[in-house]
mmCIF file of the C-alpha atoms, coordinates in Angstrom:
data_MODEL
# 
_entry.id   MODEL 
# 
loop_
_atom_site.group_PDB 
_atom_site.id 
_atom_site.type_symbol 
_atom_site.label_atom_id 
_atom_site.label_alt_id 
_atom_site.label_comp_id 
_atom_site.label_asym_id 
_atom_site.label_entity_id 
_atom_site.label_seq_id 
_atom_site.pdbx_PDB_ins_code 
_atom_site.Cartn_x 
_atom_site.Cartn_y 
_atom_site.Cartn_z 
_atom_site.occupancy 
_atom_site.B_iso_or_equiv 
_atom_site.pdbx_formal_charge 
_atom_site.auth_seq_id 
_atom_site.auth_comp_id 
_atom_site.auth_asym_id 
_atom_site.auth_atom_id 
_atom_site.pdbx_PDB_model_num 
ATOM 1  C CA . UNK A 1 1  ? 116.818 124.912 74.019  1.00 0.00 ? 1  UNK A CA 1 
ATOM 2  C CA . UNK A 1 2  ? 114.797 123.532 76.550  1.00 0.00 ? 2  UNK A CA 1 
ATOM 3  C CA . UNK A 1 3  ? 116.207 120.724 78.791  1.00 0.00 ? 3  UNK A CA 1 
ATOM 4  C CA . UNK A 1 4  ? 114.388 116.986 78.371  1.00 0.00 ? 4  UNK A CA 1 
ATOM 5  C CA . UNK A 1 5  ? 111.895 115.927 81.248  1.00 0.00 ? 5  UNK A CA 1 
ATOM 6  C CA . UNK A 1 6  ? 113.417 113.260 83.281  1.00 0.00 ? 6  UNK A CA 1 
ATOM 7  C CA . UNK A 1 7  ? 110.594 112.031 85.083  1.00 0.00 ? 7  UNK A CA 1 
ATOM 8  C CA . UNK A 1 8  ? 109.698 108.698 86.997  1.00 0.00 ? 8  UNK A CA 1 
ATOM 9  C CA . UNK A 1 9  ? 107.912 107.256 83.972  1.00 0.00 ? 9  UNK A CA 1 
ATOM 10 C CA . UNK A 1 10 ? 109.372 109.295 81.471  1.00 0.00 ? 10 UNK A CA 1 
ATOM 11 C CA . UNK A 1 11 ? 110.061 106.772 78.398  1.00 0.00 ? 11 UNK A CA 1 
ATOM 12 C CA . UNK A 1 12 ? 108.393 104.191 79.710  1.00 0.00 ? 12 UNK A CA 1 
ATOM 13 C CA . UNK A 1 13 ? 105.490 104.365 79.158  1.00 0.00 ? 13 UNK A CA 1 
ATOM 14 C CA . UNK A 1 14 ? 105.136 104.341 75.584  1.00 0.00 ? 14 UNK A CA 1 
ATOM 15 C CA . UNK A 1 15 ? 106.349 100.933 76.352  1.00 0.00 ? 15 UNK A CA 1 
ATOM 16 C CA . UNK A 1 16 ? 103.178 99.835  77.949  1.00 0.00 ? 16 UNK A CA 1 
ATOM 17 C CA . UNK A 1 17 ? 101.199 101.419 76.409  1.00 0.00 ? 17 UNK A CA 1 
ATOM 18 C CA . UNK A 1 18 ? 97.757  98.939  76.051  1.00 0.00 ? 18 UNK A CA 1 
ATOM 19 C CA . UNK A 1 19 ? 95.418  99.239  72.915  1.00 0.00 ? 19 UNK A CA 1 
ATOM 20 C CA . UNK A 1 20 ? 92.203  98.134  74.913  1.00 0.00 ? 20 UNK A CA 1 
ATOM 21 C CA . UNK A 1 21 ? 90.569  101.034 77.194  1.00 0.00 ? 21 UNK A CA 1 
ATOM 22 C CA . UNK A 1 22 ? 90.415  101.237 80.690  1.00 0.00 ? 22 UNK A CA 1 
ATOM 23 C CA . UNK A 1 23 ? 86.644  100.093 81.382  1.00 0.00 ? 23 UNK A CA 1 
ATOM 24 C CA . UNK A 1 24 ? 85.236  100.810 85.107  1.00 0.00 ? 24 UNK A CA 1 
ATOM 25 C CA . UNK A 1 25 ? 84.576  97.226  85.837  1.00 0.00 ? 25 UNK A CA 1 
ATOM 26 C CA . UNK A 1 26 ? 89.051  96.979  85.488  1.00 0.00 ? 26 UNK A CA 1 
ATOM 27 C CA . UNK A 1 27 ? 88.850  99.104  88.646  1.00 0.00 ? 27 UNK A CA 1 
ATOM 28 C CA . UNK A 1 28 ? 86.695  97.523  90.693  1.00 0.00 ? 28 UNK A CA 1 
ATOM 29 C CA . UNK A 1 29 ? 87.687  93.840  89.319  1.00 0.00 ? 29 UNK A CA 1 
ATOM 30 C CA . UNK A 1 30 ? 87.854  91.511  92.486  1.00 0.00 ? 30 UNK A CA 1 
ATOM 31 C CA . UNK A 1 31 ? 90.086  88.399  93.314  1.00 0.00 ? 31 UNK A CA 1 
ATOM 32 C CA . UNK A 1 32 ? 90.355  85.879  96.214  1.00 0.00 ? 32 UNK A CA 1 
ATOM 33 C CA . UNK A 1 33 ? 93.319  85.180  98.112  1.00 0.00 ? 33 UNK A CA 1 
ATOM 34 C CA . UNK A 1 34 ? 94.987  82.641  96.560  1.00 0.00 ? 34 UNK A CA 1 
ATOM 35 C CA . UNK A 1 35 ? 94.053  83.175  93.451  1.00 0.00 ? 35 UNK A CA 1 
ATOM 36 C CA . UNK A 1 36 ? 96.777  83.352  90.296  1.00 0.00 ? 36 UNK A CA 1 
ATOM 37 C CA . UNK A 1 37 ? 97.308  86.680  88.502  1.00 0.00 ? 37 UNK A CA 1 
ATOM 38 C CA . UNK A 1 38 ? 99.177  88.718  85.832  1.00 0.00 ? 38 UNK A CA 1 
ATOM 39 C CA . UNK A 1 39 ? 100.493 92.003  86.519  1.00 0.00 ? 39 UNK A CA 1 
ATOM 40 C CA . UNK A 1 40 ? 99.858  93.436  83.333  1.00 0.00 ? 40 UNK A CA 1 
ATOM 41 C CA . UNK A 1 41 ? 101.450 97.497  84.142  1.00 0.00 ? 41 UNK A CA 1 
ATOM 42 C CA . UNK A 1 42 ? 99.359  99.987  82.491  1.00 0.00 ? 42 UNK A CA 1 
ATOM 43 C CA . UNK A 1 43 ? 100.325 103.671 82.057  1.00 0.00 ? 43 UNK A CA 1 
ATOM 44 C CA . UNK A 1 44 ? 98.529  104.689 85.309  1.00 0.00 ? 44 UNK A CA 1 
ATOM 45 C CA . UNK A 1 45 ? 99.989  105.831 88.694  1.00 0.00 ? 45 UNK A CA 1 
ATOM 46 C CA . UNK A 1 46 ? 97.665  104.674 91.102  1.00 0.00 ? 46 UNK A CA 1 
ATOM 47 C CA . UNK A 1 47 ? 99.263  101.619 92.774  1.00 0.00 ? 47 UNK A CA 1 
ATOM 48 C CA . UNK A 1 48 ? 101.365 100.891 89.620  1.00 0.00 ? 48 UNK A CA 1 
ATOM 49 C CA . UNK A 1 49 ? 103.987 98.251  90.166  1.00 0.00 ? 49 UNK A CA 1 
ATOM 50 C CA . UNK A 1 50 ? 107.647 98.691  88.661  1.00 0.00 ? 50 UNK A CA 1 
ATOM 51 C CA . UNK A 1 51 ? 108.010 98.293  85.246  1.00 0.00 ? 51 UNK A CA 1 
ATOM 52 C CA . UNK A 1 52 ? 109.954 95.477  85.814  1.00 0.00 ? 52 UNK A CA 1 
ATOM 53 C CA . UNK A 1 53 ? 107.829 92.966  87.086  1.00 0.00 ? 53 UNK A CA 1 
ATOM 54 C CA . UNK A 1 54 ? 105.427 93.304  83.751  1.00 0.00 ? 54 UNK A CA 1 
ATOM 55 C CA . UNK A 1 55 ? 104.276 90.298  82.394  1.00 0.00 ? 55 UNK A CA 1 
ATOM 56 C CA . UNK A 1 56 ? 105.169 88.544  85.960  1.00 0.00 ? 56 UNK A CA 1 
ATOM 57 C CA . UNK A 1 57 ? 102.715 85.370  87.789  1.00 0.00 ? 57 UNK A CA 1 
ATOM 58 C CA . UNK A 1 58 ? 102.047 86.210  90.923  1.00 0.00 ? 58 UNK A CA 1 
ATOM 59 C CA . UNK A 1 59 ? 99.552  85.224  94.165  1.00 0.00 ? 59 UNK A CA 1 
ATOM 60 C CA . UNK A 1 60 ? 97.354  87.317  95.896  1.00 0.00 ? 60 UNK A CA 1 
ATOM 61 C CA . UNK A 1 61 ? 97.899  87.021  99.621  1.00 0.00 ? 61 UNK A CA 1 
ATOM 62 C CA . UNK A 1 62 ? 95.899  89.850  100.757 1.00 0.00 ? 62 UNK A CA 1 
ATOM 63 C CA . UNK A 1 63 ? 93.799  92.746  100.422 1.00 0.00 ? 63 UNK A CA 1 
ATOM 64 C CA . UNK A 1 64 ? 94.979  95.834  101.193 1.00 0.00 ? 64 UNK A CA 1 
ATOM 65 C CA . UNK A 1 65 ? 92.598  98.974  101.154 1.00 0.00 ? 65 UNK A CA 1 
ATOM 66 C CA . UNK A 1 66 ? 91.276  98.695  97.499  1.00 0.00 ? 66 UNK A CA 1 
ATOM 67 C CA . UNK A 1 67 ? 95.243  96.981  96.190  1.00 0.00 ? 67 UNK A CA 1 
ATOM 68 C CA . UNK A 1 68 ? 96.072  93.340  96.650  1.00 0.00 ? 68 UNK A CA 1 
ATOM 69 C CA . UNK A 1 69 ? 99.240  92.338  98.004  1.00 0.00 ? 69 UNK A CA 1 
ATOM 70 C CA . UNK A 1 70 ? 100.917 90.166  95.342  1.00 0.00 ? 70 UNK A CA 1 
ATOM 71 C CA . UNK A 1 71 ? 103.836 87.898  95.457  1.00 0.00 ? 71 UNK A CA 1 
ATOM 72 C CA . UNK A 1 72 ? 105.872 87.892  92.565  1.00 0.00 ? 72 UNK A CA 1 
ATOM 73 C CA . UNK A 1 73 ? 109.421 85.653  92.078  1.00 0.00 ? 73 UNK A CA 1 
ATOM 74 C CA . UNK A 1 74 ? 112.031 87.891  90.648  1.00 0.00 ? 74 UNK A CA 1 
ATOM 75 C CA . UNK A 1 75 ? 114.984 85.339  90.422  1.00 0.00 ? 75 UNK A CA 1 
ATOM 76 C CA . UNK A 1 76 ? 115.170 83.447  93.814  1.00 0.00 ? 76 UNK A CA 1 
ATOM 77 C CA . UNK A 1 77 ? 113.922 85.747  96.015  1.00 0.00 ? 77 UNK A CA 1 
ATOM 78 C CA . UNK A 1 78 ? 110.186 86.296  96.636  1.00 0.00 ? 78 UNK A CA 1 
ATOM 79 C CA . UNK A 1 79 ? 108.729 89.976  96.288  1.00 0.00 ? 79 UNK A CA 1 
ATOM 80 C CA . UNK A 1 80 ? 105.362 91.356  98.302  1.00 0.00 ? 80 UNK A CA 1 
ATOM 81 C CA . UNK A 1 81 ? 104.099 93.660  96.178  1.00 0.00 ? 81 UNK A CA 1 
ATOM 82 C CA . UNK A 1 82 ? 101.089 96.254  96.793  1.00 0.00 ? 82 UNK A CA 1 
ATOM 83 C CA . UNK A 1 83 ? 98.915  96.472  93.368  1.00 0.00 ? 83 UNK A CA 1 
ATOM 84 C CA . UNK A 1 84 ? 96.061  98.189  91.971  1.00 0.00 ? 84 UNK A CA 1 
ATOM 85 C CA . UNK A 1 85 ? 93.285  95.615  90.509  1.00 0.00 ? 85 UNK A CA 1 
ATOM 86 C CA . UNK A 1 86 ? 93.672  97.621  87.354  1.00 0.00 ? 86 UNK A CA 1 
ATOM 87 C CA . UNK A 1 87 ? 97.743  96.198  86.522  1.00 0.00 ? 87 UNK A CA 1 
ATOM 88 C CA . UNK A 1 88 ? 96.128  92.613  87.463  1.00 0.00 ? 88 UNK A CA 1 
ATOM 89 C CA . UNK A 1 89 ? 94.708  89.871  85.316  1.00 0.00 ? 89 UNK A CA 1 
ATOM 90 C CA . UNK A 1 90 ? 93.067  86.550  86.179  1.00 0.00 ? 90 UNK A CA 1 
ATOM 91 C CA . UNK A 1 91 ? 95.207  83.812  85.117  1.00 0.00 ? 91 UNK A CA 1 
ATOM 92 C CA . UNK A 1 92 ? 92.900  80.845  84.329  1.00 0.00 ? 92 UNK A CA 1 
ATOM 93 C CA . UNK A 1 93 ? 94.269  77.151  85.727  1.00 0.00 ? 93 UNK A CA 1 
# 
């Protein structure tokens, strides 16, 4: 028999796996600093956050290249995270 993959995402992403299609204007989707967002992970590599912080609020604080630098509580500490505009999602206040 041939030994299981054990990959980075292996198993995990059938987890977050999304319904809805990527659409080019998810790619290019802008936000000002400041701004509220979701990360929302989908199955892609490119600038993918940890599983972990799916579902998460978070601020933009900057831009990076084409990613946003988010911070994201995870318990007390604060987290900097560098994100794709695809695993993001406007949060409406």
């Amino acid at each position: 028999m041939v030994k299981r993959s054990r990959g980075t995402l292996s198993g995990r992403t059938r987890h977050l796996n999304n319904k809805r299609r990527l659409t080019v204007s998810d790619m290019v989707r802008t936000y000002d600093v400041g701004s509220k967002v979701l990360v929302m992970v989908k199955p892609r590599r490119d600038g993918m956050p940890a599983p972990r912080y799916h579902g998460r609020h978070g601020t933009i604080l900057d831009k990076q290249g084409d990613a946003y630098i988010v911070e994201v509580k995870d318990g007390r500490a604060r987290k900097r995270l560098i994100i794709s505009p695809i695993h993001l999602r406007g949060v409406s206040q």
